[in-house]
C-alpha positions in Angstrom: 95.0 -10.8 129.0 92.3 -8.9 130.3 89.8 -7.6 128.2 89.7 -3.4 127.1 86.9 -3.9 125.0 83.2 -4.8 125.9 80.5 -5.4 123.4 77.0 -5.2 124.9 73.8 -5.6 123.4 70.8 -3.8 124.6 67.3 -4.1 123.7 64.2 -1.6 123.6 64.0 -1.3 127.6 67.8 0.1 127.6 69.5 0.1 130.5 66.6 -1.4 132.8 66.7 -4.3 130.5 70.3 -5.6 131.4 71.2 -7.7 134.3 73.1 -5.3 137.1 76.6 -6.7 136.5 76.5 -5.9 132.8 74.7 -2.0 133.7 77.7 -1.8 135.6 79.8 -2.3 132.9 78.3 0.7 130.4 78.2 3.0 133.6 81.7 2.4 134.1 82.7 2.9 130.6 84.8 5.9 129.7 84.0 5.5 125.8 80.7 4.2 124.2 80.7 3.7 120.6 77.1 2.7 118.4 74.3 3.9 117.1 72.1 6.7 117.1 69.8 4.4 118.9 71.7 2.9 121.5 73.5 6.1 122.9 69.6 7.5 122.9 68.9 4.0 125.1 71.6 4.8 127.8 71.9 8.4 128.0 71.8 8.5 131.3 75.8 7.1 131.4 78.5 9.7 132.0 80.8 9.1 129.0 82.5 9.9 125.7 80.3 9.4 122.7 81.4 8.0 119.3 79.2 7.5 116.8 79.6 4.6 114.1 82.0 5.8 111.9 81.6 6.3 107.9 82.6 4.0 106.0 81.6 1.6 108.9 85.1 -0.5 108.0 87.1 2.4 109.8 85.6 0.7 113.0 88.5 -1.6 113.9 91.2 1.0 113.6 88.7 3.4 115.7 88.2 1.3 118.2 92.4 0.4 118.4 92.5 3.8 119.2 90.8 3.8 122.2 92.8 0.9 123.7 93.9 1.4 126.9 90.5 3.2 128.1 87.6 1.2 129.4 85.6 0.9 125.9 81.9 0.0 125.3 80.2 -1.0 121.7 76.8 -1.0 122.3 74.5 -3.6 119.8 71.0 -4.5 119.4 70.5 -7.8 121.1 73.3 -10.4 121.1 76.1 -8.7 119.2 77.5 -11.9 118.0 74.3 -13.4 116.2 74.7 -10.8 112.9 75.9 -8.2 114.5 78.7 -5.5 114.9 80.2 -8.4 117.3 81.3 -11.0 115.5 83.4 -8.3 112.4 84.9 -7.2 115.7 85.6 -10.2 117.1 87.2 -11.2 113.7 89.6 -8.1 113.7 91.1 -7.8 117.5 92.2 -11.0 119.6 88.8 -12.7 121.3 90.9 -12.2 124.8 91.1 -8.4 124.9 86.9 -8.5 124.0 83.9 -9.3 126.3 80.7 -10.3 125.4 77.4 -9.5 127.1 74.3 -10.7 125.3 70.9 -9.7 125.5 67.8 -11.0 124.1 67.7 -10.3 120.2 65.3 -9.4 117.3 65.4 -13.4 116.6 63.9 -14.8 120.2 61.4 -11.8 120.6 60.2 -12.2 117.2 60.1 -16.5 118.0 58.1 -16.2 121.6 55.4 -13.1 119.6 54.9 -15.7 116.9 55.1 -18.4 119.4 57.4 -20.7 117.0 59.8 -22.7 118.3 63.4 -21.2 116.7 64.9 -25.0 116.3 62.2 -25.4 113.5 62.6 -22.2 111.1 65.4 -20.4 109.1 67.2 -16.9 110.6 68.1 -15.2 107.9 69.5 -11.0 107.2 68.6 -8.8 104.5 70.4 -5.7 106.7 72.6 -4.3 104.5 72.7 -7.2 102.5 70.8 -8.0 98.7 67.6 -8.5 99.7 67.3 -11.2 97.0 69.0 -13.1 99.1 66.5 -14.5 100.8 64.6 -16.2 97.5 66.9 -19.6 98.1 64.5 -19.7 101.4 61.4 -19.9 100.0 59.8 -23.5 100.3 56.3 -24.6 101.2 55.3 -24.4 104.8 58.8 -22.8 106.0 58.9 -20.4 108.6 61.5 -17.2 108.1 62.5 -14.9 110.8 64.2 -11.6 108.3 66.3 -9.1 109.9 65.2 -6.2 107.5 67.1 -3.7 105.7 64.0 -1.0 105.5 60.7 0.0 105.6 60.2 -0.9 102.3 62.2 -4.5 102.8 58.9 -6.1 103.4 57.3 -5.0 100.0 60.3 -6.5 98.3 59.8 -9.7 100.1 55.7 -10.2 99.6 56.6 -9.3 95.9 59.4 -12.2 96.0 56.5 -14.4 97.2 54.1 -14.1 94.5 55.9 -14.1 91.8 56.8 -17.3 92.9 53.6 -18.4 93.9 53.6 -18.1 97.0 50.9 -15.4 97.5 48.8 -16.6 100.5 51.9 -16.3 103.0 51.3 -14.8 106.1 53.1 -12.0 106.8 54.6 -10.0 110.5 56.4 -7.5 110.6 57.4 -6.4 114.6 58.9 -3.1 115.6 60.8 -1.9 118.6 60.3 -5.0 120.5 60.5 -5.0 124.2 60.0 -1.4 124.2 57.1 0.8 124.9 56.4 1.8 121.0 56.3 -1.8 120.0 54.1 -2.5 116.8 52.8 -5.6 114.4 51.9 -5.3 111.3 49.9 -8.9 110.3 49.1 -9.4 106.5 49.1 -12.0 103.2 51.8 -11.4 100.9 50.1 -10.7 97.8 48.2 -8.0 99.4 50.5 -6.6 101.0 50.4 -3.2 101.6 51.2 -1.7 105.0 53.7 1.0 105.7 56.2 0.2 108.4 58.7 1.5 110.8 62.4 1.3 109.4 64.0 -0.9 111.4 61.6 -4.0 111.7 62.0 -8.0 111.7 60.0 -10.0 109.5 58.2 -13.2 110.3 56.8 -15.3 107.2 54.9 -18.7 107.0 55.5 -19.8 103.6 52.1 -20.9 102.0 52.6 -22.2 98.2 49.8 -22.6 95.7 49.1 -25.6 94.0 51.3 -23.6 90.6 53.8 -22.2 93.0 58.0 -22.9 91.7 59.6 -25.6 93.8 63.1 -24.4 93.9 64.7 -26.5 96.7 68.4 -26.0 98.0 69.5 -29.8 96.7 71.0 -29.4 93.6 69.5 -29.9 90.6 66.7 -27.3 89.8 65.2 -27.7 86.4 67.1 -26.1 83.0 64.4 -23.5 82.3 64.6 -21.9 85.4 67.6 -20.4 84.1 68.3 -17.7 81.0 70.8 -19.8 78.8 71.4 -20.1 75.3 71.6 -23.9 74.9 74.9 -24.2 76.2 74.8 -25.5 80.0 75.0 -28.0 82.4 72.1 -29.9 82.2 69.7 -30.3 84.9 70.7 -34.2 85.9 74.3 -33.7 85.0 74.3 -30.8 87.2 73.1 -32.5 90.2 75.9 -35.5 90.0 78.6 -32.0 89.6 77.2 -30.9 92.4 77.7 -34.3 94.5 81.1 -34.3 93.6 81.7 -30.4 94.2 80.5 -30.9 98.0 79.2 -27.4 98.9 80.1 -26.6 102.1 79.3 -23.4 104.8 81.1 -20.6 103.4 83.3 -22.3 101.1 84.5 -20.5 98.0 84.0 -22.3 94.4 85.6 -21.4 91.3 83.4 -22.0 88.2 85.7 -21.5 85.2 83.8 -21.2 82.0 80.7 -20.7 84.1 78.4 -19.5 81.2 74.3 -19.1 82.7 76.3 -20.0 86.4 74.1 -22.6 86.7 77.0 -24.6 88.6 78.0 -21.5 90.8 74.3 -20.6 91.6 73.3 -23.7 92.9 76.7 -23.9 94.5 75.5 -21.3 97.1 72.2 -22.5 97.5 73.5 -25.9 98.5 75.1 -24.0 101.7 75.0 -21.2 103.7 77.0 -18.0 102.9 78.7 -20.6 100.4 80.9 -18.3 97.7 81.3 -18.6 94.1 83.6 -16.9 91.4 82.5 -17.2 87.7 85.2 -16.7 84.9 83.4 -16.1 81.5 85.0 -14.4 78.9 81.5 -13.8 77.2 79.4 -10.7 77.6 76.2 -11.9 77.2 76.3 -15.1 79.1 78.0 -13.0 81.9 74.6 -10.9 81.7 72.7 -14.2 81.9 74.5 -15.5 85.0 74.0 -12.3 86.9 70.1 -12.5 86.5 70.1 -16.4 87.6 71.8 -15.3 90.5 69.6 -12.7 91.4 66.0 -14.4 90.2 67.2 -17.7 92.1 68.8 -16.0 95.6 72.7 -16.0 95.0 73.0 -12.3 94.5 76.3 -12.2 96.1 77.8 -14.5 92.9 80.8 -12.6 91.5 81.8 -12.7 87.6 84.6 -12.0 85.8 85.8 -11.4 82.4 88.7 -12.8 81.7 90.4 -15.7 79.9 91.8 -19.3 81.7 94.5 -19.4 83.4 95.3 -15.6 83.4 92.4 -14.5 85.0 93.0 -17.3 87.8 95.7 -14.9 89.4 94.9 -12.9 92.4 91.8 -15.0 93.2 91.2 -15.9 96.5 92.4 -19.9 97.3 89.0 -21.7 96.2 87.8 -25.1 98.6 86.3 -26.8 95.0 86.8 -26.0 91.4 84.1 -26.9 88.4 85.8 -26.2 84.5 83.2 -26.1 82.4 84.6 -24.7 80.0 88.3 -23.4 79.1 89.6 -26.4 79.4 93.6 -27.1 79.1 96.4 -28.6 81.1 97.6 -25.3 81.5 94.3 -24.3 83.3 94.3 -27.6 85.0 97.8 -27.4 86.5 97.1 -23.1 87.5 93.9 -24.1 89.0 95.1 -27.2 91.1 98.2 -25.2 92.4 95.3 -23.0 93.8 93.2 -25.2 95.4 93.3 -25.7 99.4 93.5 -29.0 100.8 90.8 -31.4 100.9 89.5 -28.9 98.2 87.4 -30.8 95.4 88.2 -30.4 91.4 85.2 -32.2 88.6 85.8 -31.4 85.3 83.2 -32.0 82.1 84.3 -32.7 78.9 81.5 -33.1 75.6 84.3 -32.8 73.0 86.3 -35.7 72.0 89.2 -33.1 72.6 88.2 -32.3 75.9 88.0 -35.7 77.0 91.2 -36.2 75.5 92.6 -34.0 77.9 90.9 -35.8 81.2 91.9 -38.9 79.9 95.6 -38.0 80.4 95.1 -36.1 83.6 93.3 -38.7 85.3 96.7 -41.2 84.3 99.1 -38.3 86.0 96.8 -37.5 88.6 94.3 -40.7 89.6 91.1 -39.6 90.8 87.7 -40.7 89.3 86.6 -40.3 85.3 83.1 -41.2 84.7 80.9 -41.0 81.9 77.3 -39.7 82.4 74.7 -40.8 79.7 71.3 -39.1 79.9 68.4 -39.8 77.9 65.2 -37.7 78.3 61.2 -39.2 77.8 59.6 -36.6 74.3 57.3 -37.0 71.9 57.8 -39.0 68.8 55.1 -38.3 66.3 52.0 -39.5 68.4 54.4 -41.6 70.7 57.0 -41.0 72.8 60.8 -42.2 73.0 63.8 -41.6 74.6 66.0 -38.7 73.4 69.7 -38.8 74.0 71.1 -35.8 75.7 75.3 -35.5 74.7 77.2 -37.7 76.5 79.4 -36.2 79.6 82.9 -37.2 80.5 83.5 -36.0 84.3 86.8 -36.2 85.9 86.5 -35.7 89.8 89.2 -35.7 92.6 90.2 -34.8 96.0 93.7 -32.9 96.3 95.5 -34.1 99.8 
C-alpha cells in the first residue's frame, strides 16, 4: 500500500534544515496540518493549511478525511520520539504513513550539554503532570525534560529542594538550531530565571548529604507515605513487588489499595507502568492520591467502589495485588480478568484471610509463603527485636 500520509519533523532552521528529498515531500504536499509554529517554519510551500484541531483527539478522524490527497503533519524533531507521530501511527495502518525524522529537542539539548544520551533519562512533562518527573530524581542523574511551560522549570527546581536536592545544575535551551536560540544556566534552589514557553530542560542531579533517597527498586521506607497504620510494610512490600513483576506499561490492579503504597511503587518500578486502586474509603483514597503525587505516580487512578463490583468495566490488568477485600468471589472475578502470563499475590494478616489462601492455593497451585519480619527498637536502655504481624502471601502465574 503506498503511503497518503507523511509525518515530518522540522527543527528551528525549517525548511533549509531538511535533507532535499524530504523538502520535496512538504513542497509537494497539497495539505499540511501542525502547529502554529511549523506552518510559520515553511510558509514558503503552496498548500492548504490546517491547524491542530481542538480537542487535539479529533486529529485521526481529521486527518481520515483528507485521504486520498497528498497529506503532510509537520512535528518538532522526530515525530515518533513523543511526538504527534507515534498517536498517529497508533490510529491509521503504519503502511499508509511515512516517517521523516529530523534532529529533535533530545540530541540538540545532548551535543549543547555535551552528554552522551546512552547515560541519562528522556523524560516529558508536555502536557503531562509535571510531578511526573519526581520518580527521576537520584544523585548524580542527568535528565533531559521536554517542558510543558515557561513556568515548568520553577516547578521542577522546587521539586529538587524539597527533596534535597538544591545544588542541581540547571539548563534550560530555547529554539535550538534556530537563530533566537537561548540558555538559561542556573542551581535549582535559586532558581529564578524567566524563560521562553516552549524550552527543554537539562538537569545534573546533585543531592546533599540530607537529601531523600527515593530509588525506583521497590521498597521505599513506610514514612514516606501518609497512612494510618494500615499498610504494606516497607520489607513486605518489596517481596509483593518481586512477585508482582512491573513491567513497561503494564496495568496493575491494587484492590483494597489503601495509602497505594503497592500501586505507587508499581509505576515507579517501570516506565509508563499503570495502576488502578479500588478503595472504598474516603480518606485513604485522599491519602493515596498525595503519595502519588509527592512520590512521581500522578497518573495513579482510584476508585470508590466495593470488590468484585467495582472490578467490571476495568481495563484487563497484566498483575493483580488484593490487599484488602479479600473473598473467593473477588478472587475468582479478578482472575477471570487477568491476561495471560499476568501475575496475582495476595496478603492475608487475619486467620480468616489466610483461611481463604489456604484453599485457593489447593484449587489453584501456585506459591503461599509466609513472611515474618522483626524490626531492631529500643527496649528501655537496650534494644530488641520487635515483631511486625506476620504475612501470608499467596502468588501465581495464570497460563
Amino acid at each position: 500500500m503506498k503511503s497518503w500520509l507523511h509525518i515530518v519533523g522540522i527543527g528551528e532552521d525549517g525548511l533549509d534544515g531538511l535533507t532535499p528529498a524530504t523538502r520535496a515531500v512538504v513542497e509537494a504536499a497539497e495539505v499540511i496540518v501542525g502547529g502554529d509554529r511549523h506552518h510559520e517554519l515553511s510558509e514558503i510551500v503552496s498548500a492548504e493549511r490546517v491547524a491542530w484541531p481542538s480537542p487535539f483527539d479529533a486529529l485521526v478522524d481529521l486527518l481520515g478525511s483528507y485521504k486520498g490527497k497528498r497529506v503532510v503533519v509537520l512535528a518538532t524533531g522526530d515525530p515518533l520520539w513523543y511526538s504527534v507521530g507515534a498517536r498517529i501511527g497508533r490510529a491509521i495502518d503504519p503502511a499508509e504513513i511515512t516517517y521523516y525524522p529530523q534532529v529533535g529537542a533530545f540530541q540538540l539539548a545532548a551535543a549543547r550539554m555535551g552528554w552522551s544520551m546512552a547515560d541519562l533519562e528522556t523524560l516529558t512533562v508536555h502536557g503531562r503532570p509535571v510531578e511526573q518527573m519526581i520518580a527521576f530524581i537520584q544523585p548524580d542523574q542527568r535528565l533531559l525534560i521536554l517542558t510543558t511551560g515557561a513556568e515548568t522549570p520553577g516547578q521542577i527546581a522546587k521539586f529538587l529542594t524539597e527533596r534535597g536536592f538544591g545544588q542541581s545544575k540547571m539548563t534550560v535551551l530555547a529554539a535550538m538550531g534556530g537563530e533566537n536560540e537561548k540558555r538559561f544556566d542556573g542551581i535549582a534552589e535559586s532558581w529564578d530565571h524567566i524563560v521562553p514557553a516552549f524550552n527543554t530542560l537539562a538537569v545534573e542531579c546533585i543531592a546533599a548529604p540530607d537529601a531523600a533517597l527515593l530509588p525506583r527498586v521497590p521498597g521505599l521506607a513506610d514514612d514516606l507515605f501518609q497512612h494510618d497504620g494500615t499498610m504494606t510494610k516497607q520489607e513486605v512490600r518489596a517481596a509483593t513487588l518481586a512477585k508482582l513483576m512491573p513491567m513497561r506499561g503494564a496495568l496493575l490492579w491494587d484492590i483494597g489499595t489503601g495509602c497505594g503504597s503497592v500501586a505507587v511503587e508499581w509505576m515507579r518500578a517501570a516506565r509508563y507502568a499503570r495502576a488502578i486502586g479500588i478503595e472504598p474509603r474516603a480518606d485513604r483514597r485522599a491519602m493515596a492520591a498525595a503519595n502519588a503525587l509527592a512520590l512521581g505516580t500522578p497518573k495513579l487512578e482510584l476508585i470508590d467502589g466495593q470488590v468484585p463490583e467495582a472490578l467490571e468495566g476495568l481495563d484487563p490488568p497484566d498483575a493483580i495485588f488484593i490487599g484488602g477485600g479479600l473473598s473467593i468471589e473477588t478472587f475468582e472475578t479478578a482472575w477471570a480478568s487477568l491476561r495471560p502470563l499476568g501475575r496475582l499475590v495476595a496478603n492475608a494478616v487475619t486467620l480468616e484471610s489466610e483461611a481463604v489462601l489456604i484453599n485457593l492455593h489447593k484449587t489453584y497451585g501456585g506459591q503461599l509463603v509466609k513472611l515474618q519480619v522483626h524490626r531492631a527498637e529500643p527496649v528501655g536502655p537496650r534494644t530488641g527485636w520487635r515483631p511486625l504481624m506476620p504475612v501470608t502471601q499467596w502468588s501465581l502465574v495464570k497460563r
